[in-house]
Backbone bond lengths (Angstrom), bond angles and torsions (degrees), N, CA, C in turn:
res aa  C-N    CA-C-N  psi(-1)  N-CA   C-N-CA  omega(-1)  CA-C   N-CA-C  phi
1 X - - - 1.444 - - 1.529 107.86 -
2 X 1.547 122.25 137.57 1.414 117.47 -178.73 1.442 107.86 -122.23
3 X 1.497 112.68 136.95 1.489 116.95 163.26 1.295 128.38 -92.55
4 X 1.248 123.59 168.11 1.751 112.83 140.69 1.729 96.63 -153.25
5 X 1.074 80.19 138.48 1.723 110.70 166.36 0.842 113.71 -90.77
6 X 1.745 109.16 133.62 1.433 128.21 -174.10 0.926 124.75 -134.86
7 X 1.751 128.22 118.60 1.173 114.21 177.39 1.659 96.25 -124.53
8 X 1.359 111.45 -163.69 1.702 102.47 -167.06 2.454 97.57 -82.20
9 X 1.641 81.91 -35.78 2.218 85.63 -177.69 1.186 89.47 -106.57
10 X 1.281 155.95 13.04 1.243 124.30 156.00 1.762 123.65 52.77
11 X 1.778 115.71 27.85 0.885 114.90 159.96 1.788 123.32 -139.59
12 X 1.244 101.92 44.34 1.387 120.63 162.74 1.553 131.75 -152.14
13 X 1.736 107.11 -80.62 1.536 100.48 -176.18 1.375 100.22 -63.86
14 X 1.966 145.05 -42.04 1.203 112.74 -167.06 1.111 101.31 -86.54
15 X 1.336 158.28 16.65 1.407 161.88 -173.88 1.588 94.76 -79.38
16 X 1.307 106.44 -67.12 1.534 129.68 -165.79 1.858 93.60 -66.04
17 X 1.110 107.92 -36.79 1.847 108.51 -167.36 1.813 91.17 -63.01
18 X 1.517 111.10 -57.79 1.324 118.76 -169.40 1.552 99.21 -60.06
19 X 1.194 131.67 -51.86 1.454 117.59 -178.55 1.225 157.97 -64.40
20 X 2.120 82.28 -19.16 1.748 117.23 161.45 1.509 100.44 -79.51
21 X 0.624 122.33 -66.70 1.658 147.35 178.82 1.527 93.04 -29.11
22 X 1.440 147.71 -56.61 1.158 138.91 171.80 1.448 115.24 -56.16
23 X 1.154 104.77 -62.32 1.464 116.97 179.84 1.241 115.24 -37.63
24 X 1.263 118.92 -76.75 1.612 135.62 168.70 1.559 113.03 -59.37
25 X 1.172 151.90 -58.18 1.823 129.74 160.13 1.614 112.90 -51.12
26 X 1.306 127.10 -41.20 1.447 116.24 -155.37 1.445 127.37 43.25
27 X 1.683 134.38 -153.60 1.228 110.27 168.44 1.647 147.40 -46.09
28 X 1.186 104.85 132.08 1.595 109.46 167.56 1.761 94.55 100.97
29 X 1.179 110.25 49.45 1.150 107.37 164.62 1.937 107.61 -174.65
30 X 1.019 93.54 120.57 1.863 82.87 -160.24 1.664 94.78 -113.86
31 X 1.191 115.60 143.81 1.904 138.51 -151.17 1.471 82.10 -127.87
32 X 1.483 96.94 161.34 1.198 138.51 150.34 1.539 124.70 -163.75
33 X 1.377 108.75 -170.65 1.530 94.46 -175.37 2.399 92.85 -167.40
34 X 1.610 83.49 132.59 1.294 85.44 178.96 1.409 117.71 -153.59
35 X 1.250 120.62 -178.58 1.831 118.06 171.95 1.458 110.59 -149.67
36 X 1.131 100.12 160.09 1.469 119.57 -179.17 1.012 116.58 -63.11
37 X 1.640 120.83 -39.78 1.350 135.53 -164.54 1.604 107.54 -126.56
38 X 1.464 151.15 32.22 0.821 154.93 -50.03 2.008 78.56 -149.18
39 X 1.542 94.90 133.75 1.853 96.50 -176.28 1.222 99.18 -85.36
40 X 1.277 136.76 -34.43 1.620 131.55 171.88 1.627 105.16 114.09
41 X 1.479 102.37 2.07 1.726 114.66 -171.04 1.569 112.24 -154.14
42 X 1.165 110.95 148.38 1.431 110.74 176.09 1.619 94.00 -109.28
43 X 1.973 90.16 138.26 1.295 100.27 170.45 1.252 119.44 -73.67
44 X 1.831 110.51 141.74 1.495 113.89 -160.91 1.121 104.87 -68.15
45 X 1.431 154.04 -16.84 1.353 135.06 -142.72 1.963 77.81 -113.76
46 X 1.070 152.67 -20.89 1.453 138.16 139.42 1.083 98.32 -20.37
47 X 1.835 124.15 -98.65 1.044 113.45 -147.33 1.748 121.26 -78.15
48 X 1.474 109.13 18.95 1.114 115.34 157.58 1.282 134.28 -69.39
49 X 1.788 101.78 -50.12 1.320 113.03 171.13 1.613 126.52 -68.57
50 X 0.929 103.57 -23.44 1.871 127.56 -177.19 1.810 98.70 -63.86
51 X 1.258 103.22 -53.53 1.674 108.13 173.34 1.673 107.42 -89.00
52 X 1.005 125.32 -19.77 1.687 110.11 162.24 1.793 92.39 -52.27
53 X 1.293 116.74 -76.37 1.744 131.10 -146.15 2.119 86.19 -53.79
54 X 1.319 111.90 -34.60 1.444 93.69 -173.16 1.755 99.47 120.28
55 X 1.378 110.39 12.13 1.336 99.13 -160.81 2.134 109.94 -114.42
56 X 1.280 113.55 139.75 1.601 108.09 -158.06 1.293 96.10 -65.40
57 X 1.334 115.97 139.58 1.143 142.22 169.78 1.950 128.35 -93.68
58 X 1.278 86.83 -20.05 1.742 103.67 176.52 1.867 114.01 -53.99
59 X 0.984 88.74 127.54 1.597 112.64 176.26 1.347 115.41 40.28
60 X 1.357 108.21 57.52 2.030 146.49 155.09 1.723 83.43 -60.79
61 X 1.035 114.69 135.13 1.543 112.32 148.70 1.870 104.49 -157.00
62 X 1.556 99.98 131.03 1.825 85.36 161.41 1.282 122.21 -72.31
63 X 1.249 132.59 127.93 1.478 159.20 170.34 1.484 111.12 -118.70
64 X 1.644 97.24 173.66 1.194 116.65 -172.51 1.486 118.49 -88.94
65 X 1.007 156.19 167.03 1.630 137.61 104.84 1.121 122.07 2.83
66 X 1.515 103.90 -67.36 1.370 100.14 -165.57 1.328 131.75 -50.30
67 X 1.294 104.31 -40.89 1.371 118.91 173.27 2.002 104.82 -36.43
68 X 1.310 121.12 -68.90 0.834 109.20 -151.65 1.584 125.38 -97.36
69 X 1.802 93.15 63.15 1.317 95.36 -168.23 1.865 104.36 -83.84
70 X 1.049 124.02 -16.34 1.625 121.58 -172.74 2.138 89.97 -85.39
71 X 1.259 123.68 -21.71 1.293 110.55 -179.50 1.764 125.62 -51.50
72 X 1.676 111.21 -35.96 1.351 118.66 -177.82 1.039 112.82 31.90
73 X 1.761 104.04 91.18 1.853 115.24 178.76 1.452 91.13 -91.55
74 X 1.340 98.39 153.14 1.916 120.01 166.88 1.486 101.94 -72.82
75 X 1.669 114.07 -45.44 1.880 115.06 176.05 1.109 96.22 -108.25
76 X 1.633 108.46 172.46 1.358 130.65 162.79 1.001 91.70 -147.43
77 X 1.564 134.58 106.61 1.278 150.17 138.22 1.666 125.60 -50.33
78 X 1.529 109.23 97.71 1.513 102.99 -172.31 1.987 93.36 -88.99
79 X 1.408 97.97 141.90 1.377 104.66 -171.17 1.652 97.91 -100.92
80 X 1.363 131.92 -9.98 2.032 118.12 -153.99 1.990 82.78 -144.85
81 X 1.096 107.51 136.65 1.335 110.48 153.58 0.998 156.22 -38.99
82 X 1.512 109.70 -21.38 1.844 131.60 158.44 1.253 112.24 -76.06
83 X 1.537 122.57 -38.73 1.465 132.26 165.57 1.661 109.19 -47.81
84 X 1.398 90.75 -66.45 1.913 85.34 175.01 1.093 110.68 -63.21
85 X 1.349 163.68 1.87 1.500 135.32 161.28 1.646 92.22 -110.07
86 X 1.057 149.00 8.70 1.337 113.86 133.85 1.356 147.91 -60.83
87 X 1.632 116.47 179.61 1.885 109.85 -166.27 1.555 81.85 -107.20
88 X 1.411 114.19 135.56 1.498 118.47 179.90 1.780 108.69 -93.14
89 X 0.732 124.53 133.88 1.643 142.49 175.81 1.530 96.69 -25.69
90 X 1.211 116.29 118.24 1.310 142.96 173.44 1.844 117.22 -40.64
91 X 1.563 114.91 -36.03 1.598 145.24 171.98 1.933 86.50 -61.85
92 X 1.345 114.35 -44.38 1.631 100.85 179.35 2.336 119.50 -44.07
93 X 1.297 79.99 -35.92 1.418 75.15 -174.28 1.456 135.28 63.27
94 X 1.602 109.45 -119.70 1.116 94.98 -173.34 1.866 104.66 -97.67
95 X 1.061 98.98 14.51 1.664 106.48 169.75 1.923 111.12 -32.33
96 X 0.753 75.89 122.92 2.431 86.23 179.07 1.835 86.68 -79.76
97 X 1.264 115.25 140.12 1.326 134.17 172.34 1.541 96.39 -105.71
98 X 1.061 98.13 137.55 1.695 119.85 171.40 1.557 114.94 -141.25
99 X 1.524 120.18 140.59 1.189 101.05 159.72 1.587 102.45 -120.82
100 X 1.639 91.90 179.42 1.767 105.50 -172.81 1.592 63.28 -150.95
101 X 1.700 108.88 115.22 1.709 94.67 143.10 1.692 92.01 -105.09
102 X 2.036 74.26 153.12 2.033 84.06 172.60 1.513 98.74 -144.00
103 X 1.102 112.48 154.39 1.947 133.82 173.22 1.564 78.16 -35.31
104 X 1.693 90.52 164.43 1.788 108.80 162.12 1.422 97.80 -144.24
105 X 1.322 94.40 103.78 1.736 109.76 167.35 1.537 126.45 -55.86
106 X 1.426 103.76 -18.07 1.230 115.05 154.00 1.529 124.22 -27.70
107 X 1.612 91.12 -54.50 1.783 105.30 -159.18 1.750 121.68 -95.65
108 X 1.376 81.64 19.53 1.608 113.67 173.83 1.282 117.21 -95.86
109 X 1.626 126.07 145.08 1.488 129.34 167.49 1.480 98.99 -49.24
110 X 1.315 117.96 148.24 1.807 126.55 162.23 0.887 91.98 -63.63
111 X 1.687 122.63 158.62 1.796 148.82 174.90 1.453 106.86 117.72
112 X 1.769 97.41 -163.94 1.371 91.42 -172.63 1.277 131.96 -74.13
113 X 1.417 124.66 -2.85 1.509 141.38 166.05 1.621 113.33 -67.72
114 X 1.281 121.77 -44.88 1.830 125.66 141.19 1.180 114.81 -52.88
115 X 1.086 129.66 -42.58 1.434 122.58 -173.24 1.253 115.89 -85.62
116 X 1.314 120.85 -29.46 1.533 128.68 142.46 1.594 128.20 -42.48
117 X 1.115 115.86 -54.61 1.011 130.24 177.35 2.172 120.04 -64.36
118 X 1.021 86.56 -47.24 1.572 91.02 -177.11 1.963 111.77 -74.56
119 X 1.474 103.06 -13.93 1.736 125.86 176.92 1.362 91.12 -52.25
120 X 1.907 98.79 -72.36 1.718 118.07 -178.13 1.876 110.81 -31.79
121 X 1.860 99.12 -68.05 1.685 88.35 -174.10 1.360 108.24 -49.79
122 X 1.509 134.68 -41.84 1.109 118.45 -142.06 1.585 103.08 -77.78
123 X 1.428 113.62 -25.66 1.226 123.89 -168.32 1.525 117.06 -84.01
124 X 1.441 106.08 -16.51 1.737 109.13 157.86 0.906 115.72 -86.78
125 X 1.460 136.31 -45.01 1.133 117.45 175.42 1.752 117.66 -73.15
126 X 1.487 127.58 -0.08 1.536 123.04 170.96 1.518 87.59 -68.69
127 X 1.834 131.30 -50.47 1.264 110.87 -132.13 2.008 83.09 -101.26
128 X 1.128 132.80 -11.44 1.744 126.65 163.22 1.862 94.75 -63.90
129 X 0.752 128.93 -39.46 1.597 126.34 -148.65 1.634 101.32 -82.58
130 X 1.276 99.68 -52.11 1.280 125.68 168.97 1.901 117.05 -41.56
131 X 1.361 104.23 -34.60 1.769 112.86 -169.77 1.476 88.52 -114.61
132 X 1.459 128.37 -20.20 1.680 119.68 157.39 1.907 110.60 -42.55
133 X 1.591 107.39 -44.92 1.531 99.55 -171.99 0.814 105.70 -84.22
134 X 1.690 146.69 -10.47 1.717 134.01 154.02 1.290 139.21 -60.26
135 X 1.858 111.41 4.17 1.345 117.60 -138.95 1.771 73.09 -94.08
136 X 1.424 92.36 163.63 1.611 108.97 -171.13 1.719 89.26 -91.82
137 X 1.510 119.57 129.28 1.268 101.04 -174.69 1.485 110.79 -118.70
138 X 1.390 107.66 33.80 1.445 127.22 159.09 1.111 126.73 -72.05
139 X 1.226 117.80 -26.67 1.757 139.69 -169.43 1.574 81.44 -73.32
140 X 1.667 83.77 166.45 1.662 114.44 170.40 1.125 108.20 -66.44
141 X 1.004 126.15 153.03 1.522 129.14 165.92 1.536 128.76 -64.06
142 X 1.673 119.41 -34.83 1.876 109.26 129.43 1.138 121.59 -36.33
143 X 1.353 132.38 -57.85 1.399 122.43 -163.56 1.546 104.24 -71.20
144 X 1.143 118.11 -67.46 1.967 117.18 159.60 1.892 91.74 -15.74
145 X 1.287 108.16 -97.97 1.269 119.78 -159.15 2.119 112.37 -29.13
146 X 1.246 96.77 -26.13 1.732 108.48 -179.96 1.578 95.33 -82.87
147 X 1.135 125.92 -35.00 1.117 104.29 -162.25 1.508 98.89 -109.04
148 X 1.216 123.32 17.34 1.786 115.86 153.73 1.368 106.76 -95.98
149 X 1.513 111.39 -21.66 1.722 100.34 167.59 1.265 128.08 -85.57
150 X 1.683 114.54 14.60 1.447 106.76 -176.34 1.424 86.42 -116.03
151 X 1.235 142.28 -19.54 1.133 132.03 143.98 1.866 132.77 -17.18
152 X 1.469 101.94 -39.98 1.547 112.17 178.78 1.561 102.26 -73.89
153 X 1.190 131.33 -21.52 1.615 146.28 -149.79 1.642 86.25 -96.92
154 X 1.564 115.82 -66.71 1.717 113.86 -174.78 1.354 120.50 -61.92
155 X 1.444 110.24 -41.89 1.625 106.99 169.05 1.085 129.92 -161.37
């Protein structure tokens, strides 16, 4: 099964989605992570928190979409609210749209209120990622796709 995470800069919540998201599926499920509007950098206190939790940080990069038009994900997980009301690149296809909106600790003063905060993303997306590997993957790919969006509803 393939993802990509989307946020509009592509250098935080899907950074962190793609990096939990490895950690927690491991094989047989291949991630990525991108944006529309893409900052060209991941913000450091991401890959700060990613290695606080214990989690690999190697070759995070902000990118585009574009890039990953030969990838053809089954989801596209939009992670920020501007992401979800955009029109996603046509090369998506039959990609299932989902959203997860989540805070961006990003857009927080640094300290322990960031550092608080990025605990939270990391810890919803361990326990969404986590009920990603229970999903019955017999279902249709709507029904899959319904039940990664009721996922945002439990936690």
């Amino acid at each position: 099964m393939k993802f990509l995470f989307v946020c509009t800069h592509n250098r935080c919540r899907s950074i962190c989605a793609e990096a939990v998201a490895r950690h927690v599926l491991g094989g047989g499920f291949e991630v990525r992570s991108a944006g529309s509007q893409p900052a060209g950098v991941v913000y450091p206190g991401s890959i700060a928190a990613l290695q606080q939790h214990g989690i690999d940080t190697a070759n995070l990069q902000s990118q585009s979409w574009d890039e990953f038009e030969e990838f053809a994900p089954d989801y596209v997980v939009t992670v920020c609210d501007s992401a979800a009301n955009e029109a996603c690149p046509l090369w998506i296809g039959e990609g299932k749209k989902v959203h997860w909106g989540l805070k961006d600790p990003s857009k927080m003063p640094e300290g322990e209120a960031q550092d608080a905060a990025f605990a939270e993303l990391i810890q919803t997306l361990t326990k969404r990622l986590e009920a990603v590997k229970t999903l019955d993957t017999s279902l249709t790919a709507d029904e899959i796709r319904a039940q990664l969006q009721s996922l945002a509803d439990v936690y």
